[in-house]
KOLDOVEX-984916 format. One line per field, with one value per atom (N, C-alpha, C): residue in three letters; x, y, z; atom name. Coordinates in steps of 0.05 Angstrom, whole numbers. Layout:
REM KOLDOVEX-984916
resn	(ALA | ...)
X	(X | ...)
Y	(Y | ...)
Z	(Z | ...)
name	(CA | ...)
REM end
This chain:
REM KOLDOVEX-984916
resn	(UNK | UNK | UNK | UNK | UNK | UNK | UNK | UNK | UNK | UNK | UNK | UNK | UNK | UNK | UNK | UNK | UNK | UNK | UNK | UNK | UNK | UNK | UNK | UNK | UNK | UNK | UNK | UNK | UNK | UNK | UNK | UNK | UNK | UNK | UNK | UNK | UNK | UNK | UNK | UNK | UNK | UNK | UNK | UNK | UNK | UNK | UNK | UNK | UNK | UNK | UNK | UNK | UNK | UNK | UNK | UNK | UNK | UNK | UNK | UNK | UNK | UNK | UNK | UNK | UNK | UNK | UNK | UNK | UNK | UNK | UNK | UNK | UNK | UNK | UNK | UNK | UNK | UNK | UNK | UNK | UNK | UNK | UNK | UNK | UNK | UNK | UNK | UNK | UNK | UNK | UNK | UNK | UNK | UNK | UNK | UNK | UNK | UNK | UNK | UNK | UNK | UNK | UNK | UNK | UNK | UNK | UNK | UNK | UNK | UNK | UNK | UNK | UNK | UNK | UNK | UNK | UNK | UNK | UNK | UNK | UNK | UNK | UNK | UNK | UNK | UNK | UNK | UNK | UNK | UNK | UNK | UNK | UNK | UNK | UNK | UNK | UNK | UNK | UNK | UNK | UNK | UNK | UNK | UNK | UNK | UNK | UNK | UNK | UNK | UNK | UNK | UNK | UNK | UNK | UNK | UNK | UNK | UNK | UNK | UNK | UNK | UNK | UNK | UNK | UNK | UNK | UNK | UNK | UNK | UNK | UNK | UNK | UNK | UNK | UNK | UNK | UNK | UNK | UNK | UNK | UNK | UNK | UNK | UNK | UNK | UNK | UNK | UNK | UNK | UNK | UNK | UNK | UNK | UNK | UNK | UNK | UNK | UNK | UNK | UNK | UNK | UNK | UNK | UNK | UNK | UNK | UNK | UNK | UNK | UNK | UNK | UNK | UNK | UNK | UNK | UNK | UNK | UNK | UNK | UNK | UNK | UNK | UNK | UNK | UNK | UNK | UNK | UNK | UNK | UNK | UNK | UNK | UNK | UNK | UNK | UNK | UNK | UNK | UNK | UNK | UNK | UNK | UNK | UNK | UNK | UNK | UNK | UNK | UNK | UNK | UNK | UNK | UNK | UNK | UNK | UNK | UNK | UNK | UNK | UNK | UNK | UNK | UNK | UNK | UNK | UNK | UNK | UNK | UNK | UNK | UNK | UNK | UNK | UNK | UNK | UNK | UNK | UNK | UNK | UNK | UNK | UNK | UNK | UNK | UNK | UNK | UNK | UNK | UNK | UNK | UNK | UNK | UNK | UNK | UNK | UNK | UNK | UNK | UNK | UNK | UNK | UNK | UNK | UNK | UNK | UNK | UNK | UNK | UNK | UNK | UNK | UNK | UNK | UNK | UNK | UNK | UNK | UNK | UNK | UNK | UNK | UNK | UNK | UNK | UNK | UNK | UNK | UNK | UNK | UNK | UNK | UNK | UNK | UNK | UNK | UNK | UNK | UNK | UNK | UNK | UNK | UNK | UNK | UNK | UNK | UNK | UNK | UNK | UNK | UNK | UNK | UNK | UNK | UNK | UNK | UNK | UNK | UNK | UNK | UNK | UNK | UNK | UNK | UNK | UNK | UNK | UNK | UNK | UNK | UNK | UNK | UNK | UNK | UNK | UNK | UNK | UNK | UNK | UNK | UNK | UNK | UNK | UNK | UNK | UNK | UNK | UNK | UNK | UNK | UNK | UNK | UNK | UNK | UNK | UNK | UNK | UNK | UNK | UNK | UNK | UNK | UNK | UNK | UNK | UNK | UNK | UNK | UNK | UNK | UNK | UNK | UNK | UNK | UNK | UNK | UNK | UNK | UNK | UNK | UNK | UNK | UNK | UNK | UNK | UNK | UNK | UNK | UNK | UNK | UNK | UNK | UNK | UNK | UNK | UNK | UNK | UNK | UNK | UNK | UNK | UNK | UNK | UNK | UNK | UNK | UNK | UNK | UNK | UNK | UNK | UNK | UNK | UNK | UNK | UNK | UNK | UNK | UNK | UNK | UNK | UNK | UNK | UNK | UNK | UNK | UNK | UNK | UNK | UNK | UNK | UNK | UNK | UNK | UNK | UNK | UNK | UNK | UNK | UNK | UNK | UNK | UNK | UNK | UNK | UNK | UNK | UNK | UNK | UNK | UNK | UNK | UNK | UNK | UNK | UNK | UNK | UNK | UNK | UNK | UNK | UNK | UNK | UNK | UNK | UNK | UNK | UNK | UNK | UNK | UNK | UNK | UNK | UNK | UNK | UNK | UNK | UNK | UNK | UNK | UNK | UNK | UNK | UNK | UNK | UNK | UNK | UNK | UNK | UNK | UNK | UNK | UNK | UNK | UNK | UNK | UNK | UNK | UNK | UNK | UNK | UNK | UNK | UNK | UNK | UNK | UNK | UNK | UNK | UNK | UNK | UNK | UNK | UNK | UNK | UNK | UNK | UNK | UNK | UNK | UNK | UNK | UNK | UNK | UNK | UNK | UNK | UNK | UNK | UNK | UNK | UNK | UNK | UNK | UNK | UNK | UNK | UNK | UNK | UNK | UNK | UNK | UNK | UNK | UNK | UNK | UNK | UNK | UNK | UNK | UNK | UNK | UNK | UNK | UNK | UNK | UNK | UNK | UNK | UNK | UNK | UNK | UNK | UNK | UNK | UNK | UNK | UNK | UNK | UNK | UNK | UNK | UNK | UNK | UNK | UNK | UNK | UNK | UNK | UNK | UNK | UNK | UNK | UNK | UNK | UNK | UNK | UNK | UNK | UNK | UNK | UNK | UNK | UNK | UNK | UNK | UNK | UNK | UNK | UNK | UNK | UNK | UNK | UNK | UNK | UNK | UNK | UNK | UNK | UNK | UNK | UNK | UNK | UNK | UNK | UNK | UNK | UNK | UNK | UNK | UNK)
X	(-416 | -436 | -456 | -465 | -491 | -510 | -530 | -553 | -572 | -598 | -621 | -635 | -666 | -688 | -706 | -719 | -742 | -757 | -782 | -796 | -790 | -777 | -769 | -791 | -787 | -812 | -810 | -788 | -796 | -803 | -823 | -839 | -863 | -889 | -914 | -914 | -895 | -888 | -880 | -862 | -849 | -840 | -821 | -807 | -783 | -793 | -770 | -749 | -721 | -701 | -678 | -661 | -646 | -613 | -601 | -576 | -562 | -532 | -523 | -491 | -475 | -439 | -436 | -417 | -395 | -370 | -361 | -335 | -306 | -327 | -304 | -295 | -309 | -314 | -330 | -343 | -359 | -386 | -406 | -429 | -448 | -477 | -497 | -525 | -537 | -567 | -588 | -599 | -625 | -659 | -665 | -694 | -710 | -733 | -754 | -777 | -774 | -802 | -812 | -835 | -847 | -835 | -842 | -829 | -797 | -791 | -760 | -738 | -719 | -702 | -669 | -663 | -651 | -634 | -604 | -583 | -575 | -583 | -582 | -550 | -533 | -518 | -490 | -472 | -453 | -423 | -402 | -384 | -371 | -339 | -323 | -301 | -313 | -299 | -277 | -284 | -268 | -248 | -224 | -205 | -206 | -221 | -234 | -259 | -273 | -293 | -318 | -339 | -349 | -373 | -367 | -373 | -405 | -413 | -435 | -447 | -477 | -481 | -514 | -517 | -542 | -551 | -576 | -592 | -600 | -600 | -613 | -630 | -657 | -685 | -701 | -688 | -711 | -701 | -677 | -669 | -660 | -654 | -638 | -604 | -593 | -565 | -555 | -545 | -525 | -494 | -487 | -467 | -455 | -428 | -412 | -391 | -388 | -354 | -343 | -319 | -309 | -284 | -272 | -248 | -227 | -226 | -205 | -221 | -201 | -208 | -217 | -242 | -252 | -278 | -290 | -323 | -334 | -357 | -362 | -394 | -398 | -420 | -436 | -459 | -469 | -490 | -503 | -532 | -550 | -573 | -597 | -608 | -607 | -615 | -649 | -660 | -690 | -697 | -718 | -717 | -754 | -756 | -782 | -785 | -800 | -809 | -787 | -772 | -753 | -731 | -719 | -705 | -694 | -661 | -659 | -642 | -652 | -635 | -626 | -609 | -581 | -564 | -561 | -537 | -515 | -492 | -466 | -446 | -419 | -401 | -385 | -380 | -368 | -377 | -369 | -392 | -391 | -415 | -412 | -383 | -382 | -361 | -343 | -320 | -303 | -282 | -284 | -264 | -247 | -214 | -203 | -193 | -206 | -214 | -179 | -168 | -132 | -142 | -165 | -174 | -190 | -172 | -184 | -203 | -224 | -248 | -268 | -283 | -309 | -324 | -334 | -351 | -383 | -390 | -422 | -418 | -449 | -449 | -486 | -495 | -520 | -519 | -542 | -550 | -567 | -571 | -586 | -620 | -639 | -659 | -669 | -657 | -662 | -644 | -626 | -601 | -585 | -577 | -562 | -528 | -534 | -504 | -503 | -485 | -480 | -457 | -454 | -435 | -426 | -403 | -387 | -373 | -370 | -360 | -336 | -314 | -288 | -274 | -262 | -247 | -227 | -214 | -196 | -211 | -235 | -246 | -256 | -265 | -274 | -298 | -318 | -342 | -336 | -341 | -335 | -362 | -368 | -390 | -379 | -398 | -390 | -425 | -402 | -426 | -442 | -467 | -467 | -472 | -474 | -466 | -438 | -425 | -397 | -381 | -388 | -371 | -340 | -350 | -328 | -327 | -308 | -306 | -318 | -334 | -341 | -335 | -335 | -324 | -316 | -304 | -295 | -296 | -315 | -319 | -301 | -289 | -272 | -274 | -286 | -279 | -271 | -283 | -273 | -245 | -244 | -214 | -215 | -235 | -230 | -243 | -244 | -261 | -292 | -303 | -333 | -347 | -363 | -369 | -403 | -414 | -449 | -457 | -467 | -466 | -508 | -512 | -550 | -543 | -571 | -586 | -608 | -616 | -644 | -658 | -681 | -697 | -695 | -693 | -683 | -711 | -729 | -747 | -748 | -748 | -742 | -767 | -785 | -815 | -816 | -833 | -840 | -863 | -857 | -882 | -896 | -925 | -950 | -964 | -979 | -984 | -973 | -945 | -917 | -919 | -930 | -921 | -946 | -967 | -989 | -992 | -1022 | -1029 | -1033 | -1025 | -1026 | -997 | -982 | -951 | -964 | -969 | -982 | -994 | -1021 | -1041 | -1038 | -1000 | -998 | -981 | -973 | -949 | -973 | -993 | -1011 | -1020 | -1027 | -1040 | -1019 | -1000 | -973 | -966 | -977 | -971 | -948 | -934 | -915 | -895 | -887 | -869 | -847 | -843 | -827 | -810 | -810 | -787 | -796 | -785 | -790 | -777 | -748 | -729 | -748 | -751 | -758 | -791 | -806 | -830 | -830 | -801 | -785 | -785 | -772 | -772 | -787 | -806 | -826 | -839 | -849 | -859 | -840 | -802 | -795 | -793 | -807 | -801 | -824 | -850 | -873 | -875 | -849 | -842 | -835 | -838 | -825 | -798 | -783 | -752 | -748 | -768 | -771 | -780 | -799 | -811 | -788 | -763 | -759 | -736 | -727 | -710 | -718 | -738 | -757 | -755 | -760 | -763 | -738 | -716 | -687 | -680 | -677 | -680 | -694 | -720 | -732 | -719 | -705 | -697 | -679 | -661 | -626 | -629 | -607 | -588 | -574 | -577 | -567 | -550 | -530 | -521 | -504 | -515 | -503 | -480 | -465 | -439 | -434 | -427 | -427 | -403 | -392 | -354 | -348 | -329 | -322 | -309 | -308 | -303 | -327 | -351 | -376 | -396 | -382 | -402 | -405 | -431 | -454 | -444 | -435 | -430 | -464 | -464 | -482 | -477 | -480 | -467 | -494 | -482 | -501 | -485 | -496 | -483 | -499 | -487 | -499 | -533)
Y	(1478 | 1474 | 1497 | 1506 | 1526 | 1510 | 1524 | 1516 | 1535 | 1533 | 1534 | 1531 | 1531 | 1517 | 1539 | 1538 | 1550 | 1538 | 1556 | 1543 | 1556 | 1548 | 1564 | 1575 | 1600 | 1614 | 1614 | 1599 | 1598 | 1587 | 1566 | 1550 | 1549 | 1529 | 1540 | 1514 | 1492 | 1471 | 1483 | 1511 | 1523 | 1490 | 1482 | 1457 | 1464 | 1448 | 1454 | 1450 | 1482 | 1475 | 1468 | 1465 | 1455 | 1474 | 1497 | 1488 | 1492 | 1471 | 1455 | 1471 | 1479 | 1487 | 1471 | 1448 | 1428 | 1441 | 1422 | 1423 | 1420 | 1415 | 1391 | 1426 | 1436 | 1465 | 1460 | 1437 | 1435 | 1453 | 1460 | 1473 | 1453 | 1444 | 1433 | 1447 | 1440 | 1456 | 1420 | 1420 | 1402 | 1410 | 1396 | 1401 | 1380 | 1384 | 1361 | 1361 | 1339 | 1337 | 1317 | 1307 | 1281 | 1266 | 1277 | 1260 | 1245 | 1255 | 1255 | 1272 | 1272 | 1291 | 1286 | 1307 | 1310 | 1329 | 1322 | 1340 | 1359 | 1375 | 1385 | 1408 | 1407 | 1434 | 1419 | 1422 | 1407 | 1422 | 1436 | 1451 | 1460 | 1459 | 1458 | 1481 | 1507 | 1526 | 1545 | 1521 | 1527 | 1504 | 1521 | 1501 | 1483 | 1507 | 1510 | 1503 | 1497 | 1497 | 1519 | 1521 | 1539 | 1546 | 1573 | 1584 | 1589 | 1603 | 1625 | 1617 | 1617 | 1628 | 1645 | 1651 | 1669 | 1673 | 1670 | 1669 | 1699 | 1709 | 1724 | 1726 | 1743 | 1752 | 1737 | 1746 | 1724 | 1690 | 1690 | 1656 | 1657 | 1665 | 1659 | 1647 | 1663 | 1653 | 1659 | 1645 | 1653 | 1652 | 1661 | 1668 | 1651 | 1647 | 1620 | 1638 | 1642 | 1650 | 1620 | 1627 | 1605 | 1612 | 1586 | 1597 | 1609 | 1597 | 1609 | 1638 | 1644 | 1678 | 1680 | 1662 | 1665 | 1669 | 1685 | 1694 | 1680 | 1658 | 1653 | 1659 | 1658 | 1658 | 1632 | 1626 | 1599 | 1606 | 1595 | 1591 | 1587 | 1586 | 1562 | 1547 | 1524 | 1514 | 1502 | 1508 | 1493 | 1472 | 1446 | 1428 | 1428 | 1430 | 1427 | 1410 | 1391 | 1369 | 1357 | 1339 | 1328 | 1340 | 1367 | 1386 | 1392 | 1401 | 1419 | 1447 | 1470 | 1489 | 1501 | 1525 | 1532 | 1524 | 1499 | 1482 | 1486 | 1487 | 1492 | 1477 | 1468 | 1450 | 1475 | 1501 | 1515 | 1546 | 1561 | 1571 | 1603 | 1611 | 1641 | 1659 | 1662 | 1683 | 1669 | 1680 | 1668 | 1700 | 1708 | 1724 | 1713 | 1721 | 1713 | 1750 | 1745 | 1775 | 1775 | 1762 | 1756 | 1762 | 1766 | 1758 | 1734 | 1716 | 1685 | 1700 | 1676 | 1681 | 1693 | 1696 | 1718 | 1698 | 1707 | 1686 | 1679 | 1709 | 1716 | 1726 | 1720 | 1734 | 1739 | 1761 | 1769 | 1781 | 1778 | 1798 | 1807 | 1840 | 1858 | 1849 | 1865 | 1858 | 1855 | 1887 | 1886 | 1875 | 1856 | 1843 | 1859 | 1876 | 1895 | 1895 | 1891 | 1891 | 1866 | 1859 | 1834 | 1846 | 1833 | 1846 | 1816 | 1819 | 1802 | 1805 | 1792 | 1804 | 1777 | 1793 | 1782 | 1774 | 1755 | 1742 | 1774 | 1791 | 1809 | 1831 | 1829 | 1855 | 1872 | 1864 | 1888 | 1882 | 1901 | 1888 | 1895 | 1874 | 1892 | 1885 | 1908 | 1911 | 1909 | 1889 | 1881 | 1881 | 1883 | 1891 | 1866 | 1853 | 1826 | 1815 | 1834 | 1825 | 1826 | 1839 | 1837 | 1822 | 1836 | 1807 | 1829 | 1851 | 1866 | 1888 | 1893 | 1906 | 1930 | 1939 | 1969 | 1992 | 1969 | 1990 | 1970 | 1983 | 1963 | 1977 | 1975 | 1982 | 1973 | 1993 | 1985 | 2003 | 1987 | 2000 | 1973 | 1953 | 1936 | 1922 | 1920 | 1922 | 1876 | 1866 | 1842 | 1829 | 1809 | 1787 | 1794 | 1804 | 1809 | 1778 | 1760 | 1745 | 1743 | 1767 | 1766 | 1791 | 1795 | 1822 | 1820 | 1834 | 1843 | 1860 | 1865 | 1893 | 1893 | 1922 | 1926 | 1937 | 1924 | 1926 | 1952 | 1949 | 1981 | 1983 | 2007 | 2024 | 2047 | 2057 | 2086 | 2106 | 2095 | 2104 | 2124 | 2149 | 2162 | 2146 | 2142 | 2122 | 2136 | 2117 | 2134 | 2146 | 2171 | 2194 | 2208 | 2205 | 2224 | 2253 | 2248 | 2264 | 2277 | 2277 | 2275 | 2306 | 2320 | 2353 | 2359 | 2385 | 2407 | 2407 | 2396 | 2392 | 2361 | 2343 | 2318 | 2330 | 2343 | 2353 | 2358 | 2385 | 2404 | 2384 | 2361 | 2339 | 2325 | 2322 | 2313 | 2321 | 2339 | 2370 | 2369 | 2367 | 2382 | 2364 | 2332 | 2310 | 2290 | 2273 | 2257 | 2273 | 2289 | 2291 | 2309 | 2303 | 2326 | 2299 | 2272 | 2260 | 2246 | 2220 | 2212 | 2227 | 2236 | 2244 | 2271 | 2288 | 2312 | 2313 | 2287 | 2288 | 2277 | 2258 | 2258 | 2277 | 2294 | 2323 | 2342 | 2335 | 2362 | 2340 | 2324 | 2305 | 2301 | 2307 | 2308 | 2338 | 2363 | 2393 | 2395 | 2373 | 2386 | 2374 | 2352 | 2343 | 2359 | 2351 | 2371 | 2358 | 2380 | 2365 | 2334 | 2332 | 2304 | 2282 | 2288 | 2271 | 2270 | 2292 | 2280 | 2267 | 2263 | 2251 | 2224 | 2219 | 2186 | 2175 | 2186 | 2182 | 2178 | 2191 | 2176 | 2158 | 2158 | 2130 | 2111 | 2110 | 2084 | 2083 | 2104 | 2098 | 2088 | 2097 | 2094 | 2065 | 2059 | 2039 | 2024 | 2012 | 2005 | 1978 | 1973 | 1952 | 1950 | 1926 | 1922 | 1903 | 1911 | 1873 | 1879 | 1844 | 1836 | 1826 | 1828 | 1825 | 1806 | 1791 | 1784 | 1804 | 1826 | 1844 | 1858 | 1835 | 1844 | 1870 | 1883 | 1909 | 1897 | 1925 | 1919 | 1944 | 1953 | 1971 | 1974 | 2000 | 2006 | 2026 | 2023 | 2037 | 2046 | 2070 | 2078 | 2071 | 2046 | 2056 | 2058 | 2052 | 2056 | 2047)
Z	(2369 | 2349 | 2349 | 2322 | 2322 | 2299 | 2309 | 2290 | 2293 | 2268 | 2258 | 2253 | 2260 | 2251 | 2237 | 2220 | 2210 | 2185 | 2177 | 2151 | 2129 | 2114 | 2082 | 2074 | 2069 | 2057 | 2030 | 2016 | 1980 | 1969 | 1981 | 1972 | 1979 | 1970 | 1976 | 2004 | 1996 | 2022 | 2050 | 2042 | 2070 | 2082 | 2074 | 2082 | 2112 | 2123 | 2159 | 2156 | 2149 | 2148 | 2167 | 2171 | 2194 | 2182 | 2191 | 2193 | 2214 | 2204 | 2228 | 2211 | 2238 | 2243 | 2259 | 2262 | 2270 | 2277 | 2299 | 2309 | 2291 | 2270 | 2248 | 2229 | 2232 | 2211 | 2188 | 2185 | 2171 | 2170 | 2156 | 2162 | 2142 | 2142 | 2120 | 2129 | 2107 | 2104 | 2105 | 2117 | 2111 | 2117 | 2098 | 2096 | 2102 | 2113 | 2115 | 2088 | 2076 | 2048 | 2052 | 2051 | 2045 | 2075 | 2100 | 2106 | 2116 | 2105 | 2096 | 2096 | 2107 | 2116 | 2095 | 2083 | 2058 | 2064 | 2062 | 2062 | 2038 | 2039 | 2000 | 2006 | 2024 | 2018 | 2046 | 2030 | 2050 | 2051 | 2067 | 2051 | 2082 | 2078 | 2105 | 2098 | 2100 | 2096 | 2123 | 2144 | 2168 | 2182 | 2191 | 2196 | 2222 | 2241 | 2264 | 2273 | 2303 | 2304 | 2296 | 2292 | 2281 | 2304 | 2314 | 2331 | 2335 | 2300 | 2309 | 2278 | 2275 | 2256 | 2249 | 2222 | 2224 | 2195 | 2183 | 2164 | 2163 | 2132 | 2125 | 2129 | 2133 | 2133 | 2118 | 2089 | 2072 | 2067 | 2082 | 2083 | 2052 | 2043 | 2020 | 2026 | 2043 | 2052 | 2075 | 2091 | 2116 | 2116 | 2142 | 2144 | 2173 | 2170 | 2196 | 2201 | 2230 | 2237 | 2250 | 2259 | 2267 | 2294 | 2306 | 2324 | 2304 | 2277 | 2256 | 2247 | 2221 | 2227 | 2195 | 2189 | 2169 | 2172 | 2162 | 2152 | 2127 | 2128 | 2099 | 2096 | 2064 | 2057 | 2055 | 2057 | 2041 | 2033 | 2011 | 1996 | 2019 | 2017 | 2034 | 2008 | 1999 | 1979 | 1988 | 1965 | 1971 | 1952 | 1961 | 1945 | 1939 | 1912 | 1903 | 1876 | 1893 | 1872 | 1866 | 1883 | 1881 | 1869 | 1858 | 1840 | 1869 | 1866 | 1890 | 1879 | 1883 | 1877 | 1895 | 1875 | 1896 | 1904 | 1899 | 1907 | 1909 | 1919 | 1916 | 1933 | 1930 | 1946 | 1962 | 1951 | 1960 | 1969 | 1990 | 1999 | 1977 | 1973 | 1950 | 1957 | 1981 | 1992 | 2011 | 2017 | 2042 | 2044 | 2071 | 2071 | 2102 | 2097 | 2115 | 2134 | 2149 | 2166 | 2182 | 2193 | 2205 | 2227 | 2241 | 2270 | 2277 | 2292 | 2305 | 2325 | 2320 | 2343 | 2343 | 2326 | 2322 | 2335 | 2352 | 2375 | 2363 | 2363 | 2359 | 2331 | 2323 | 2292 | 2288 | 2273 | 2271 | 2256 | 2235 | 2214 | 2225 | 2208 | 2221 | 2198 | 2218 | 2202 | 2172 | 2161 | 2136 | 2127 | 2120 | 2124 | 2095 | 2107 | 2096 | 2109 | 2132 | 2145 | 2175 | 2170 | 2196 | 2221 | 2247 | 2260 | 2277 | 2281 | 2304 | 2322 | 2339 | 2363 | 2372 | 2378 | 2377 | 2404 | 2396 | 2421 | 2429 | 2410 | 2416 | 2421 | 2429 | 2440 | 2429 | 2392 | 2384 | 2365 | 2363 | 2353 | 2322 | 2300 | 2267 | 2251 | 2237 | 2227 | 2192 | 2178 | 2148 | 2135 | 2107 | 2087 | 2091 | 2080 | 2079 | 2046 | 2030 | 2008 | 1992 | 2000 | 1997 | 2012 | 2037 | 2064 | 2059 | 2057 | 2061 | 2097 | 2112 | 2138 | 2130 | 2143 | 2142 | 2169 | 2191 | 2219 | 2233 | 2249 | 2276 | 2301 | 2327 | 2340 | 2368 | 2377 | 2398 | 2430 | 2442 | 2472 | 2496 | 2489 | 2509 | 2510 | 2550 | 2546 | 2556 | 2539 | 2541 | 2516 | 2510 | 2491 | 2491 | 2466 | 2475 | 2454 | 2471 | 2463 | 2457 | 2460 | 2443 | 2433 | 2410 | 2403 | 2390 | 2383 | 2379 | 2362 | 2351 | 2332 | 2341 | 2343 | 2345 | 2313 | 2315 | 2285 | 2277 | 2250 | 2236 | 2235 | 2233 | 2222 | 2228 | 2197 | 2188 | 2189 | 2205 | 2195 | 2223 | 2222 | 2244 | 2254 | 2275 | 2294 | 2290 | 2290 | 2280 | 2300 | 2299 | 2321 | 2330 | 2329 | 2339 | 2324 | 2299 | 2279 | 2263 | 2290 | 2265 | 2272 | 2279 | 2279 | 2252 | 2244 | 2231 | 2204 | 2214 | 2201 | 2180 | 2197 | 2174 | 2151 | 2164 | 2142 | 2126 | 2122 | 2102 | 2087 | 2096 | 2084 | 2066 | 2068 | 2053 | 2032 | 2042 | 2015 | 2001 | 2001 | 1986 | 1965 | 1971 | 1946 | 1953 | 1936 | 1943 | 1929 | 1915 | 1898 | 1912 | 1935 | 1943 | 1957 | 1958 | 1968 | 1999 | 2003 | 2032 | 2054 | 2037 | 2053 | 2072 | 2049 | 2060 | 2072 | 2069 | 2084 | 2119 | 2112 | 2144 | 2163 | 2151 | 2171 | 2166 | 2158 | 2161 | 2189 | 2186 | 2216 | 2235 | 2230 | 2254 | 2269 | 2253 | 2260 | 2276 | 2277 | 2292 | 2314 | 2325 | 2353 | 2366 | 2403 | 2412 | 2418 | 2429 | 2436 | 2451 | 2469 | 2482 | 2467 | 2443 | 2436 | 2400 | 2401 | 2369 | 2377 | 2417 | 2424 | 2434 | 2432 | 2434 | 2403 | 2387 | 2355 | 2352 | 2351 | 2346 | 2360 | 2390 | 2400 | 2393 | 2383 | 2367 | 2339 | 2326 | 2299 | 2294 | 2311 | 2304 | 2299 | 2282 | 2280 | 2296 | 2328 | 2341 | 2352 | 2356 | 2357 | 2389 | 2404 | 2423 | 2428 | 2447 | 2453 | 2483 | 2483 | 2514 | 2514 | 2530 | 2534 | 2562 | 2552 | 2582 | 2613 | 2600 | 2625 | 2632 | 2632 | 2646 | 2634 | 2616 | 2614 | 2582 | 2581 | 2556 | 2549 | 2509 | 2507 | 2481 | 2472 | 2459 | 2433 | 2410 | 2384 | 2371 | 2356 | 2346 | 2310 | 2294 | 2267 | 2243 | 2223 | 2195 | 2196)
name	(N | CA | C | N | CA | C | N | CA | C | N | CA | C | N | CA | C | N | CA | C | N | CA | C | N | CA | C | N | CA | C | N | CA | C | N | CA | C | N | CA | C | N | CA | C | N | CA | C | N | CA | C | N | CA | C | N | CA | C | N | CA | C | N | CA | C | N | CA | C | N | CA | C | N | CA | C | N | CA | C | N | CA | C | N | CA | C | N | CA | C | N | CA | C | N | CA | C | N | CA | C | N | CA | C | N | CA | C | N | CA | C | N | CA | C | N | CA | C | N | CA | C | N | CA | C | N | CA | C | N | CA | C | N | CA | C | N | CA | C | N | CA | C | N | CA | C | N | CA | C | N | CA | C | N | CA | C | N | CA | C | N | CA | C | N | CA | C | N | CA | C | N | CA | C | N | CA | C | N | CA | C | N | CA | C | N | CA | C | N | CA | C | N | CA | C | N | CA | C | N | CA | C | N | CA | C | N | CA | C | N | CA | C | N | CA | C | N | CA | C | N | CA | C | N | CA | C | N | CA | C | N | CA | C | N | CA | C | N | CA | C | N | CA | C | N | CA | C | N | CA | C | N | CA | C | N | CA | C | N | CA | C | N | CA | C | N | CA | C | N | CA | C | N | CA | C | N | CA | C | N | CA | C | N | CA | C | N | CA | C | N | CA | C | N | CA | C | N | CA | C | N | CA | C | N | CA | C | N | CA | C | N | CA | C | N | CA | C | N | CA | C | N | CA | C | N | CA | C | N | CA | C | N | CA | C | N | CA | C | N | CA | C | N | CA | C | N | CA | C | N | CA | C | N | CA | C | N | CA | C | N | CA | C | N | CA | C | N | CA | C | N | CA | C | N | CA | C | N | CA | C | N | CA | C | N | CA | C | N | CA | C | N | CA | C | N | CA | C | N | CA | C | N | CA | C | N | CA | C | N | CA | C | N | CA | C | N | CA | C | N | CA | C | N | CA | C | N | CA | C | N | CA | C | N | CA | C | N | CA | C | N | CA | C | N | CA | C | N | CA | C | N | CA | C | N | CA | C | N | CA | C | N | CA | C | N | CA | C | N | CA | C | N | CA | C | N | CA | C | N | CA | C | N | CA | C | N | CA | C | N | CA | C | N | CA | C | N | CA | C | N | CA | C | N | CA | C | N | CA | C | N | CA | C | N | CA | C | N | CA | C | N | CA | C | N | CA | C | N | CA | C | N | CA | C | N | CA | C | N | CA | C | N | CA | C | N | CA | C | N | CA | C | N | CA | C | N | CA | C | N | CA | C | N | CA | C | N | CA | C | N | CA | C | N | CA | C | N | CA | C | N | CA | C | N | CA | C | N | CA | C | N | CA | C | N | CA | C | N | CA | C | N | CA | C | N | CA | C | N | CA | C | N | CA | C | N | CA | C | N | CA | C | N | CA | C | N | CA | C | N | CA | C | N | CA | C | N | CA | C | N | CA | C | N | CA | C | N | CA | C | N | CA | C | N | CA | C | N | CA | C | N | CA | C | N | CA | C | N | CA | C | N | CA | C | N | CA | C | N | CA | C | N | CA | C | N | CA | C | N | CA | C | N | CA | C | N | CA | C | N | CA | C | N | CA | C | N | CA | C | N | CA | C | N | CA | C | N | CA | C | N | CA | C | N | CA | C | N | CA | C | N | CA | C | N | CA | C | N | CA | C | N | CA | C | N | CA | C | N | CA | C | N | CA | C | N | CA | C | N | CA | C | N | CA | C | N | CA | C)
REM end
């Protein structure tokens, strides 16, 4: 069984949602209102028990793996003023990936991309609005059963980058692009410090395997 608790942020109620993955492969969404605890989202898109699951950022929709070798999408439905939207019997997306066992599952912060980590040893990284494979990460030589992200931000930590190089990034206006005001603040680091700044930047994603070791990726 997996689950979830949090307060819906799309309402001015922020109502306590609950979701719940069953053994049955069932998955449901409930909310607390008035009091009252309300099943608004119900849908058994697995054959199998259902391993793992994980909510978008802004709680709009999550995502269920299972011991079977399907990935689905679901809504988060919210109920205001007795109305419930978003509703759906069947989940937005379902892909059948032909690998049983995605143990673990996590969206990344900006929930741009999700990753899982596989009974066959290999971690796969998917769009999360398509729910299409984008990589598959392979070094372990067993079942890796927990995988992480570390929070994306793209921003030069503040003071790293400041001096003489900020100043002229200032004077100069916005019109020259984020891209290129990036590296004018990463050219006035020194080598140690624009190798601290990519280690806090990168894209990182970890997994834990049953053959004991922690591996570490650098991706999208």
């Amino acid at each position: 069984m997996a689950l979830s608790i949090f307060h819906h942020p799309s309402t001015p109620s922020n109502p306590l949602t609950v979701i719940a993955g069953f053994e049955s492969g069932h998955t449901s969404v409930s909310q607390l209102s008035n009091s009252t605890w309300s099943t608004l989202y119900i849908s058994n898109p697995h054959a199998q028990p259902i391993l793992s699951l994980a909510s978008s950022p802004d709680k709009s929709f999550y995502l269920t793996s299972s011991a079977d070798a399907v990935i689905a999408k679901h809504p988060i439905p919210v109920s205001i003023e007795n109305t419930i939207l978003a509703v759906e019997s069947t989940p937005m997306k379902m892909l059948q990936t032909k690998h049983a066992g995605q143990q673990d599952l996590r969206i990344r912060n900006d929930g741009l991309v999700f990753a899982t980590a596989g009974w066959d040893g290999r971690v796969r990284v998917y769009s999360s609005k398509s729910v299409k494979e984008l990589a598959v990460l392979k070094w372990h030589k067993e079942g890796c059963y927990a995988v992480a992200f570390a929070d994306v931000d793209a921003d030069v930590p503040s003071g790293e980058a400041g001096g003489k190089g900020q100043e002229k990034e200032e004077e100069e206006g916005e019109g020259k692009g984020k891209g290129r005001e990036v590296v004018k603040r990463i050219s006035t680091l020194t080598v140690k410090e624009q190798r601290l700044w990519k280690a806090k930047t990168a894209h990182w994603v970890a997994a834990g395997s049953k053959d004991g070791k922690v591996s570490l990726w650098e991706i999208y």
